[in-house]
TORFI-602533 format. One record per residue: y, z, x of N, C-alpha, C in turn; residue in three letters; residue number from 1. Coordinates in nm, 4 decimals. Example, Ala and Ser with C-alpha at 12.3 -4.5 7.8 and 13.67 -1.06 7.14 Angstrom:
BEGIN
r n_py = -0.5690 n_pz = 0.7800 n_px = 1.3190 ca_py = -0.4500 ca_pz = 0.7800 ca_px = 1.2300 c_py = -0.3300 c_pz = 0.7800 c_px = 1.3200 aa = ALA i = 1
r n_py = -0.2250 n_pz = 0.7080 n_px = 1.2850 ca_py = -0.1060 ca_pz = 0.7140 ca_px = 1.3670 c_py = 0.0030 c_pz = 0.7870 c_px = 1.2900 aa = SER i = 2
% end
This chain:
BEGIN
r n_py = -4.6194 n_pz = -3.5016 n_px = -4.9961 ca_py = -4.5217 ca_pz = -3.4152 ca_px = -4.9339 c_py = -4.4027 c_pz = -3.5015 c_px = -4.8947 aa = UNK i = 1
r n_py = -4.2784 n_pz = -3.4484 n_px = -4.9520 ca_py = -4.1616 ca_pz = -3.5071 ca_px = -4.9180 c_py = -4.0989 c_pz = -3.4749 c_px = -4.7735 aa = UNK i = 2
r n_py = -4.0155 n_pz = -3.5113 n_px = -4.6887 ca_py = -3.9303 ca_pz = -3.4636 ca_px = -4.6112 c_py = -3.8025 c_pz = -3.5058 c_px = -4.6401 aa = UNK i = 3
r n_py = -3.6863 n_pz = -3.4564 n_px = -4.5629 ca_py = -3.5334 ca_pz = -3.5150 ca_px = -4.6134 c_py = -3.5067 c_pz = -3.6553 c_px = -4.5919 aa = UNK i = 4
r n_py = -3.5727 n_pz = -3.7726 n_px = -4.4894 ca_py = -3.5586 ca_pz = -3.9210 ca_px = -4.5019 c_py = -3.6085 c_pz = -3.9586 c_px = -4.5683 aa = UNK i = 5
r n_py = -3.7602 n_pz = -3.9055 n_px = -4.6542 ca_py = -3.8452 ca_pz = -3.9766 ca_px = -4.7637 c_py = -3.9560 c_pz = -3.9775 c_px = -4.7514 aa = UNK i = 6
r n_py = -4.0494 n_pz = -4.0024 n_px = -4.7690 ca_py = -4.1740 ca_pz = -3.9705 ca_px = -4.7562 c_py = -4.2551 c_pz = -3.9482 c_px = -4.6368 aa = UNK i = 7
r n_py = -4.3668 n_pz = -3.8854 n_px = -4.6367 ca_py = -4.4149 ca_pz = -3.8351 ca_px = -4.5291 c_py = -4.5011 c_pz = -3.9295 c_px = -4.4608 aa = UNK i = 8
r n_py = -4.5010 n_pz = -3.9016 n_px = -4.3250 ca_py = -4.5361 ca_pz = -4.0725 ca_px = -4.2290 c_py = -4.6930 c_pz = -3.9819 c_px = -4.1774 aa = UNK i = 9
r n_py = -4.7919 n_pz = -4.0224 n_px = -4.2458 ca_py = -4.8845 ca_pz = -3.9227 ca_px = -4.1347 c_py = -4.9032 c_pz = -3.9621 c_px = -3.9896 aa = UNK i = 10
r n_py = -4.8618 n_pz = -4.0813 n_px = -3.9866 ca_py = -4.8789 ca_pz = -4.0995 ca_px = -3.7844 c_py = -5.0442 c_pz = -4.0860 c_px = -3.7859 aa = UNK i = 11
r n_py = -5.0912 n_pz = -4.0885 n_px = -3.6561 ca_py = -5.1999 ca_pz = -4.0752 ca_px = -3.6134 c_py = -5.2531 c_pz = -3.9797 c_px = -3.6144 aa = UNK i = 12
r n_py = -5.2564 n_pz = -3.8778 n_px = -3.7091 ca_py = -5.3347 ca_pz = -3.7638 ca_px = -3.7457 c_py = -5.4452 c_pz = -3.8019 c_px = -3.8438 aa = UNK i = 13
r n_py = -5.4661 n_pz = -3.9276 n_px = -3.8821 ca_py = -5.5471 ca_pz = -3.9609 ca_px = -3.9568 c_py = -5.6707 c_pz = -4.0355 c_px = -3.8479 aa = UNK i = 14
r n_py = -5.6275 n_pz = -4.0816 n_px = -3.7597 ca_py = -5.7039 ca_pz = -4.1275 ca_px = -3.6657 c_py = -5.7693 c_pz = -3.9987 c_px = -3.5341 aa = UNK i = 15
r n_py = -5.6167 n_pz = -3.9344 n_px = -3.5154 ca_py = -5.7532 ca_pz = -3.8142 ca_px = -3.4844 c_py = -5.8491 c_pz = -3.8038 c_px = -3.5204 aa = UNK i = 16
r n_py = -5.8444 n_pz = -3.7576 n_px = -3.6817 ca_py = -5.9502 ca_pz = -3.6813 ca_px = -3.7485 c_py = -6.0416 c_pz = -3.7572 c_px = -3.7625 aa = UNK i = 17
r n_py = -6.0556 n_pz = -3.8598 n_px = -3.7577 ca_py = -6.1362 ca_pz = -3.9461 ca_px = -3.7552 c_py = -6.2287 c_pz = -3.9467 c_px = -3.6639 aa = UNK i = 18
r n_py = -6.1714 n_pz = -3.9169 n_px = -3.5401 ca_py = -6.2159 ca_pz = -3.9441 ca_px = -3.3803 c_py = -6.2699 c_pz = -3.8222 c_px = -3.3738 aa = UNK i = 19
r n_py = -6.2755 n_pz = -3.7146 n_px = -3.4338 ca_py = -6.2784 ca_pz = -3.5945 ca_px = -3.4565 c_py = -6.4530 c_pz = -3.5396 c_px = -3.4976 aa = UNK i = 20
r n_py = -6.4620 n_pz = -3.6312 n_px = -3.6233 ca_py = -6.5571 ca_pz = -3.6731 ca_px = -3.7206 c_py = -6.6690 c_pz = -3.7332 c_px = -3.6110 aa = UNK i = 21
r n_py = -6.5762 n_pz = -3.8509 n_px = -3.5234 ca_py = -6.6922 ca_pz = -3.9564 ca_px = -3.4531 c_py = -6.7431 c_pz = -3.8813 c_px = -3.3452 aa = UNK i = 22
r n_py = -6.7150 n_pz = -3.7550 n_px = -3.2772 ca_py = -6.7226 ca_pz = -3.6826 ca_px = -3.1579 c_py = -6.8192 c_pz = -3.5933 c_px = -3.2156 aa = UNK i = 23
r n_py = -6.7821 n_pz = -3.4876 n_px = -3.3075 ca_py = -6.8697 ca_pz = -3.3996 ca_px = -3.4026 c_py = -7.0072 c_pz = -3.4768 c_px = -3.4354 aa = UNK i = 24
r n_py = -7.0534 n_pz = -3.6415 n_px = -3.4757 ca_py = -7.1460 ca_pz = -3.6885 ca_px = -3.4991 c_py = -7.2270 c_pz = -3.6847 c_px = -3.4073 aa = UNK i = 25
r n_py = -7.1310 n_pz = -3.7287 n_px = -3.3063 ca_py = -7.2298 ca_pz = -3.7676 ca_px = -3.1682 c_py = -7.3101 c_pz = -3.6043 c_px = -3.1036 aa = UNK i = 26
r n_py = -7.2465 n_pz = -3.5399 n_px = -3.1048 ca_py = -7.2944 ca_pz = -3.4041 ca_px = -3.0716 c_py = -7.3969 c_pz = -3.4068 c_px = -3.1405 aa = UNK i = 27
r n_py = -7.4282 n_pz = -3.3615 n_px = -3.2714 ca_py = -7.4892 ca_pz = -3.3781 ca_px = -3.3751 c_py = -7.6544 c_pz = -3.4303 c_px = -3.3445 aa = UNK i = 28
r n_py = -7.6191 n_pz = -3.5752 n_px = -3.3184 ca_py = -7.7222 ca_pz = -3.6789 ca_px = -3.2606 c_py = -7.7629 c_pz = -3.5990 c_px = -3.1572 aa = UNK i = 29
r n_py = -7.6826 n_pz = -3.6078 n_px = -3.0455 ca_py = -7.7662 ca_pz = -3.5335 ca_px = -2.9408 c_py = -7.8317 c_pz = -3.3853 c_px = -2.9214 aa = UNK i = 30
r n_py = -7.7913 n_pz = -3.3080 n_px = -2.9971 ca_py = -7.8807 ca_pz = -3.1950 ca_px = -3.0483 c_py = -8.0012 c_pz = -3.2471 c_px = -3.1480 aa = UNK i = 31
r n_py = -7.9866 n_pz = -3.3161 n_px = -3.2585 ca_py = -8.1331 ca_pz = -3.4066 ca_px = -3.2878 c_py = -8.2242 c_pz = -3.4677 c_px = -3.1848 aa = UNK i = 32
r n_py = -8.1522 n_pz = -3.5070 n_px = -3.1140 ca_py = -8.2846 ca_pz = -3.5920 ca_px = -3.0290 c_py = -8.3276 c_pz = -3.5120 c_px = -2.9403 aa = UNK i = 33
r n_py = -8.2696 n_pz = -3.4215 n_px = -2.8779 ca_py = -8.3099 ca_pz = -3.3110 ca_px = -2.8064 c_py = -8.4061 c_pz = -3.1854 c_px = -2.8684 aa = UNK i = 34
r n_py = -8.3727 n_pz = -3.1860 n_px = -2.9750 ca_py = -8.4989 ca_pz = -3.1079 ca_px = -3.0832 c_py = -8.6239 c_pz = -3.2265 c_px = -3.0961 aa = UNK i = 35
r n_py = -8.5917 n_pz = -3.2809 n_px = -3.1144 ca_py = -8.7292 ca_pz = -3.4269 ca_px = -3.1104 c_py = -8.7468 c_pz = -3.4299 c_px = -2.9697 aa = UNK i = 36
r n_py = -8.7219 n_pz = -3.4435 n_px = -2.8709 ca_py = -8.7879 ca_pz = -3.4450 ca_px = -2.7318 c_py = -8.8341 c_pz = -3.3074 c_px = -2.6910 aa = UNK i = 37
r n_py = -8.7584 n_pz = -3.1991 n_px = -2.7741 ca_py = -8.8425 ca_pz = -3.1108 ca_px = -2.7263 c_py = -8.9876 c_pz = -3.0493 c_px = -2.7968 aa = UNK i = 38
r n_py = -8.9496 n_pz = -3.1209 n_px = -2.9072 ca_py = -9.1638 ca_pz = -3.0939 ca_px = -3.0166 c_py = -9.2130 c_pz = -3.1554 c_px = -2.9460 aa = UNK i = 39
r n_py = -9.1922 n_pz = -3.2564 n_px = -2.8841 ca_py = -9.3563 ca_pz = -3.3323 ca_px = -2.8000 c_py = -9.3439 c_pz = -3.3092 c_px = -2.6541 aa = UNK i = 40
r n_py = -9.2215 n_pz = -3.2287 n_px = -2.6022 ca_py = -9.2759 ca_pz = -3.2676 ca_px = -2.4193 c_py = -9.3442 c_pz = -3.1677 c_px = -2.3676 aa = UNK i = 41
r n_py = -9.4372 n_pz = -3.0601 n_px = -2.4642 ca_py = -9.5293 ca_pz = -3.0069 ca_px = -2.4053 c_py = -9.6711 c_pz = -2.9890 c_px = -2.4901 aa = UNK i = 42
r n_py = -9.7164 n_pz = -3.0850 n_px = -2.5689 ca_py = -9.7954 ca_pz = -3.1419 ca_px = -2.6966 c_py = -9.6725 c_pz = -3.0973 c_px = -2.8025 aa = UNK i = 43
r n_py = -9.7738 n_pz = -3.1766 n_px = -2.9074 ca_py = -9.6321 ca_pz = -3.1449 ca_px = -3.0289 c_py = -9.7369 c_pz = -3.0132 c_px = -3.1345 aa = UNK i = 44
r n_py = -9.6568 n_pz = -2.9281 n_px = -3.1619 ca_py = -9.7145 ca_pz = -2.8187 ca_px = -3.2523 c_py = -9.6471 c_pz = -2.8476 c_px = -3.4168 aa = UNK i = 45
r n_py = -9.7387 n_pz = -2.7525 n_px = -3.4537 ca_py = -9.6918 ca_pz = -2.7785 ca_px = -3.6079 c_py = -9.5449 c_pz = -2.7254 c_px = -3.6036 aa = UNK i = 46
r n_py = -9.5388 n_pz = -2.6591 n_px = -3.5381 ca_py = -9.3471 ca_pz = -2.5770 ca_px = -3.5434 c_py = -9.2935 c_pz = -2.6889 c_px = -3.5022 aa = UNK i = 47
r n_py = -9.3604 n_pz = -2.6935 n_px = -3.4029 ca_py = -9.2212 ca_pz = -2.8050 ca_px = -3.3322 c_py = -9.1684 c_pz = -2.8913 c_px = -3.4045 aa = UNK i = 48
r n_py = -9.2868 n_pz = -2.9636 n_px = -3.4625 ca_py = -9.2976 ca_pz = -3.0871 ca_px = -3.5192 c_py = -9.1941 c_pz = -3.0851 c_px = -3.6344 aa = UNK i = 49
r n_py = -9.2614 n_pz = -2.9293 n_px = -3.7276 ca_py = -9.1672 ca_pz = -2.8977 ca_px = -3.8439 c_py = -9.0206 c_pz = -2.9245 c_px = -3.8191 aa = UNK i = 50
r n_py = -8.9850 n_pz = -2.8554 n_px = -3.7471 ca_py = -8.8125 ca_pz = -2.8268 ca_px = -3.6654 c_py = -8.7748 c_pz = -2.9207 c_px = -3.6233 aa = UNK i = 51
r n_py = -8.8135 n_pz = -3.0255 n_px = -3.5710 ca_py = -8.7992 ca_pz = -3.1419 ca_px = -3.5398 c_py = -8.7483 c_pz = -3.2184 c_px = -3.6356 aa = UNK i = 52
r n_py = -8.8312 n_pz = -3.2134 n_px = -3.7307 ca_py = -8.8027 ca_pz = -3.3261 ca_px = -3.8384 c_py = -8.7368 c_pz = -3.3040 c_px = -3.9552 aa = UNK i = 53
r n_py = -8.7099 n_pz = -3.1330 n_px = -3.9557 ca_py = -8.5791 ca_pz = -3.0673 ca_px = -4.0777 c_py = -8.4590 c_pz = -3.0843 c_px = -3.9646 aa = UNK i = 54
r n_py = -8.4639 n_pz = -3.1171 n_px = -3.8427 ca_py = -8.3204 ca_pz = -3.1253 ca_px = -3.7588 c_py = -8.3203 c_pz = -3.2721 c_px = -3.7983 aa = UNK i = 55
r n_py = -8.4173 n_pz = -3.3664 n_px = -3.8207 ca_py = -8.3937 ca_pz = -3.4986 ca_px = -3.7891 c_py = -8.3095 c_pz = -3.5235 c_px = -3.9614 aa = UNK i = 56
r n_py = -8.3545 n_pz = -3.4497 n_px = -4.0702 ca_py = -8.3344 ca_pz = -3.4504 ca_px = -4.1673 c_py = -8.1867 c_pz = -3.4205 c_px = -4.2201 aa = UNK i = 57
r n_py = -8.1626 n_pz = -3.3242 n_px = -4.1068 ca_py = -8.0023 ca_pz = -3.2386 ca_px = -4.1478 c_py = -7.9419 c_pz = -3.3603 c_px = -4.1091 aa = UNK i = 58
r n_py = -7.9547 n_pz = -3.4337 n_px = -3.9658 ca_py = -7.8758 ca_pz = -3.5236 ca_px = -3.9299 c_py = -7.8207 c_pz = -3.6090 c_px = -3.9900 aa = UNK i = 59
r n_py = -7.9188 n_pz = -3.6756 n_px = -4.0514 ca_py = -7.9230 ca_pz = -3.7928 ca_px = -4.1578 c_py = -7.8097 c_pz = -3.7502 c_px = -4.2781 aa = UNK i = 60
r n_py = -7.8658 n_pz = -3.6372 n_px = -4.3150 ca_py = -7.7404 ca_pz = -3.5697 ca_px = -4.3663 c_py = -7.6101 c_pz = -3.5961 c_px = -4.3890 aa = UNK i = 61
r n_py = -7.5805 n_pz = -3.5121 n_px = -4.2491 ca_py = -7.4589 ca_pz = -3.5062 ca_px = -4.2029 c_py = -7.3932 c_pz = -3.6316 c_px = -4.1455 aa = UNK i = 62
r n_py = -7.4668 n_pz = -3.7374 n_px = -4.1276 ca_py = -7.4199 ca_pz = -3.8939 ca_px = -4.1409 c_py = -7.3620 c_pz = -3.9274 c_px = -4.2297 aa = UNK i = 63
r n_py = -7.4466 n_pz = -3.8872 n_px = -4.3110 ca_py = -7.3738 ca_pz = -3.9809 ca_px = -4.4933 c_py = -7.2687 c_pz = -3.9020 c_px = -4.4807 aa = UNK i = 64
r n_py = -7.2840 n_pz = -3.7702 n_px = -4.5050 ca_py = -7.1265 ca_pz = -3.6601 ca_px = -4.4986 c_py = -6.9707 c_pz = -3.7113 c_px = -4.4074 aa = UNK i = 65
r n_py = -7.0155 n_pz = -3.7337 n_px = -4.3031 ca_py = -6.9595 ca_pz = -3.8213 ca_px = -4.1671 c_py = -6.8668 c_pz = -3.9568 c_px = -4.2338 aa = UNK i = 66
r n_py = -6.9837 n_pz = -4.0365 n_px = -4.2924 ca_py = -6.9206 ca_pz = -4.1365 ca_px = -4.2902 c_py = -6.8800 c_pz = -4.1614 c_px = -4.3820 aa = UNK i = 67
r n_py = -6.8706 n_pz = -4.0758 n_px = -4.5066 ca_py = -6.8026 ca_pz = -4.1177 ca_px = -4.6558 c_py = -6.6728 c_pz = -4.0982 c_px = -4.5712 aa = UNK i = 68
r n_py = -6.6401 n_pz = -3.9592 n_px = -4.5167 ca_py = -6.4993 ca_pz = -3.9089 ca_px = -4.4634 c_py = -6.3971 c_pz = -3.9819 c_px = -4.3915 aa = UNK i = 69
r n_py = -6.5282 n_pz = -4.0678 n_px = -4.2871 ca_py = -6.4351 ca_pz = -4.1494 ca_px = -4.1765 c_py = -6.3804 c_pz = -4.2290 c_px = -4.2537 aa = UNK i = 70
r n_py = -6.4778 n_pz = -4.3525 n_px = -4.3499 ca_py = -6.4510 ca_pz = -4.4356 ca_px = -4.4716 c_py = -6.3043 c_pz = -4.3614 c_px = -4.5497 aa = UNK i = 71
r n_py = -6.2855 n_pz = -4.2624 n_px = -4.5968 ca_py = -6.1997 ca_pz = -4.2550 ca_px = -4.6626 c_py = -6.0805 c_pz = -4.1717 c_px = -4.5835 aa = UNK i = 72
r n_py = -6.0876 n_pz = -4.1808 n_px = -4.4478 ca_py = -5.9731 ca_pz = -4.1566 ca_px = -4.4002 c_py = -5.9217 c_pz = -4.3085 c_px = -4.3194 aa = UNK i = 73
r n_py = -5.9527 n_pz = -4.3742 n_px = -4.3687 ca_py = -5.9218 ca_pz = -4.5645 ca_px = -4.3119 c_py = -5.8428 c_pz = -4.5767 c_px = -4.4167 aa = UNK i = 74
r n_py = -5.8041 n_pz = -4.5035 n_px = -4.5521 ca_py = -5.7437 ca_pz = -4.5549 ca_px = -4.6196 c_py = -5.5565 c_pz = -4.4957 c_px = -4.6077 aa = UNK i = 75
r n_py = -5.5204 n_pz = -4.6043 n_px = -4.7073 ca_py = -5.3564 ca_pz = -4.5878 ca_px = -4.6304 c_py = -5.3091 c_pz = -4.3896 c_px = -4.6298 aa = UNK i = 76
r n_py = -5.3731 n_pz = -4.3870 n_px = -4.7444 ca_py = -5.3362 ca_pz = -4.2101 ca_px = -4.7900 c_py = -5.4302 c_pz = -4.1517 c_px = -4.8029 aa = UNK i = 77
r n_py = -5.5249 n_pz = -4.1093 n_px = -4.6975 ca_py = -5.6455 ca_pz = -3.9943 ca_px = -4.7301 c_py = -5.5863 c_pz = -3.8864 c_px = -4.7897 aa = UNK i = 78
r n_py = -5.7162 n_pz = -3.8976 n_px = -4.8772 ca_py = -5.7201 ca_pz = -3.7469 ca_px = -4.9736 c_py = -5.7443 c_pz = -3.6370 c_px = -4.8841 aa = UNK i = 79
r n_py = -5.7673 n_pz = -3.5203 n_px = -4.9026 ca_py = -5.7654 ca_pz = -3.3648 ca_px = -4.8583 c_py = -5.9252 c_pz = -3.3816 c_px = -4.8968 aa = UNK i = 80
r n_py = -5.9899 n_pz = -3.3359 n_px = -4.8115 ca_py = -6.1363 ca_pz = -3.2562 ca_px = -4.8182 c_py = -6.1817 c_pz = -3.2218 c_px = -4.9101 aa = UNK i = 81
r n_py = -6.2753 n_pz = -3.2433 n_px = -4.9812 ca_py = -6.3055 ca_pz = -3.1428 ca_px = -5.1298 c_py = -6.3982 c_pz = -3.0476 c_px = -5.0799 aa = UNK i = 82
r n_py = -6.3942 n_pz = -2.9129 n_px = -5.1373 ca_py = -6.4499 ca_pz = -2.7843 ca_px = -5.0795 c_py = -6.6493 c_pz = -2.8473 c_px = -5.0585 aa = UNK i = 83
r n_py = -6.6636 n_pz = -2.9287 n_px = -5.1231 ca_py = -6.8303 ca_pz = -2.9360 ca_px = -5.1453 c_py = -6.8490 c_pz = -3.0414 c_px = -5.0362 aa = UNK i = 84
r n_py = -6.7917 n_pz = -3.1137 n_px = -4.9504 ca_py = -6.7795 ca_pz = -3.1857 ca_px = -4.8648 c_py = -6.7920 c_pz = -3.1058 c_px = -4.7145 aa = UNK i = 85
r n_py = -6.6722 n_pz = -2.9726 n_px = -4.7349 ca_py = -6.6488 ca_pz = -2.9343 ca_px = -4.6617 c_py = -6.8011 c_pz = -2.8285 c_px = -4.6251 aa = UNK i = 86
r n_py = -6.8218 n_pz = -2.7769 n_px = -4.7489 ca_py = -6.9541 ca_pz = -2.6814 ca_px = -4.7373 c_py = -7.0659 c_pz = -2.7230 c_px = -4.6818 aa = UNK i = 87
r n_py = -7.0933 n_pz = -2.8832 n_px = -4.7064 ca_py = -7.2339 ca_pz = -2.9490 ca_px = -4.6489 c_py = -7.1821 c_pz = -3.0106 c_px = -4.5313 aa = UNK i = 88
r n_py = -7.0860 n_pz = -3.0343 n_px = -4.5151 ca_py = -7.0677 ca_pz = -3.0645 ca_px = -4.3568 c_py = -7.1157 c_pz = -2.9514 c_px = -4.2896 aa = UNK i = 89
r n_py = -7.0909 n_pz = -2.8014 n_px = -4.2836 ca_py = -7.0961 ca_pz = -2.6694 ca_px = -4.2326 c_py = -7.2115 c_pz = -2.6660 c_px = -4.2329 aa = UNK i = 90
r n_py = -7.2529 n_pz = -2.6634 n_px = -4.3629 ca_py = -7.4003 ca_pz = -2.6404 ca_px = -4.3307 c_py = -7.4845 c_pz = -2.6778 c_px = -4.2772 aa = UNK i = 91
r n_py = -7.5038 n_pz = -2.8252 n_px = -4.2947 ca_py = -7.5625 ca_pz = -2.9421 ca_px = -4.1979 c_py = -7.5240 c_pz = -2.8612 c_px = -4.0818 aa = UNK i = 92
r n_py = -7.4278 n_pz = -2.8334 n_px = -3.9830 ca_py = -7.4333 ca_pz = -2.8132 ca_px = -3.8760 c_py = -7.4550 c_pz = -2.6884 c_px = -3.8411 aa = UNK i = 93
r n_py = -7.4565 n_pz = -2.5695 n_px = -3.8838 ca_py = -7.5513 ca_pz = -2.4865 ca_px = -3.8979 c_py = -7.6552 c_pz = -2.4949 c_px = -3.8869 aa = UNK i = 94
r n_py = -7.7296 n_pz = -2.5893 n_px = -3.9429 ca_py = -7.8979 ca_pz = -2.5576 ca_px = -3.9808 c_py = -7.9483 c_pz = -2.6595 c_px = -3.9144 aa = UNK i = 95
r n_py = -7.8574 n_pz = -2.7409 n_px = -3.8577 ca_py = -7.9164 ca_pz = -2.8124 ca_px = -3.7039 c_py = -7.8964 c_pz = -2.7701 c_px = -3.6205 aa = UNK i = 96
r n_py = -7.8049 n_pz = -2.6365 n_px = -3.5498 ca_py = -7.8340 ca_pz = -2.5153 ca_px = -3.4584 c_py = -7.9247 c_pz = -2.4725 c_px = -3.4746 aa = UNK i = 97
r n_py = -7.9800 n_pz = -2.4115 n_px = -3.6150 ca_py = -8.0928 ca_pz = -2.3211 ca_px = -3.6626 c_py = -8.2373 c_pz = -2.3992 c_px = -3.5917 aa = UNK i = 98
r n_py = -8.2580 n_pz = -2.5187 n_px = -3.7069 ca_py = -8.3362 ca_pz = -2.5835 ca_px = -3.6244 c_py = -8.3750 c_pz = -2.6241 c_px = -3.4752 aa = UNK i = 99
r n_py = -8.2355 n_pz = -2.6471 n_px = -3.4066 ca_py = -8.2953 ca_pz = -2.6797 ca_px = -3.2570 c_py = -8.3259 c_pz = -2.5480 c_px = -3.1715 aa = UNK i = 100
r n_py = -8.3146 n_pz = -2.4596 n_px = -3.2093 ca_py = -8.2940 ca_pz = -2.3137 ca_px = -3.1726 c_py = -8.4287 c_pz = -2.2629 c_px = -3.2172 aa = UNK i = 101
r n_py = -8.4587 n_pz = -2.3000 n_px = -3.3411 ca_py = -8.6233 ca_pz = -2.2972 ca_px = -3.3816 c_py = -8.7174 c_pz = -2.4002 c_px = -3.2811 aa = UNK i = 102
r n_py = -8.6768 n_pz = -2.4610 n_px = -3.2766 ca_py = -8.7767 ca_pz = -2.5770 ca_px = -3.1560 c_py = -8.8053 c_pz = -2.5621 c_px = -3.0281 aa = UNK i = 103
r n_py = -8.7257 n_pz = -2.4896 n_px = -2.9580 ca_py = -8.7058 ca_pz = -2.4226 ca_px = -2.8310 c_py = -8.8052 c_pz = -2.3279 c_px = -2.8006 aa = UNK i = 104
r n_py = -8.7304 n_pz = -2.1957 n_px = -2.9005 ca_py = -8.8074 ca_pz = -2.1030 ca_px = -2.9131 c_py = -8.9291 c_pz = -2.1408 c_px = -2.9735 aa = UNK i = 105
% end
């Protein structure tokens, strides 16, 4: 994208998003470990256990997802999102609501 002095300066909108990414993870984590503390702090059941460990699974996930992004927004000109990036990020976090929401209940 051009403007009338010359090319476009992204400024620190790349570091937002970044910080963005690193805030969204951490949430993330702490809804995992909170689905894992909650299968065992009253014995661990086969549900729990299950839900537990498809939340521990999404996480892991949504790490790699996480950190290709952060990785490629360090570079001088991040690219734009590709829709299949964008879909398993969503989902991942979806279905680690689903899951900790299954663990509870």
């Amino acid at each position: 994208m051009t403007v009338a002095g010359g090319s476009r300066d992204p400024g620190l909108q790349p570091e937002r998003t970044r910080l963005a990414w690193r805030r969204t993870t951490l949430s993330c984590t702490v809804a995992a470990a909170l689905a894992a503390r909650q299968a065992v702090h009253e014995g661990p059941t086969a549900a729990g256990v299950l839900g537990a460990g498809l939340s521990l699974l999404v996480w892991v996930g949504f790490l790699v997802v996480a950190d290709r992004r952060m990785r490629a927004l360090g570079t001088a000109r991040p690219g734009a999102m590709s829709l299949r990036v964008a879909v398993v990020a969503a989902a991942c976090t979806v279905a680690l609501a689903a899951f900790a929401v299954g663990v509870v209940v």
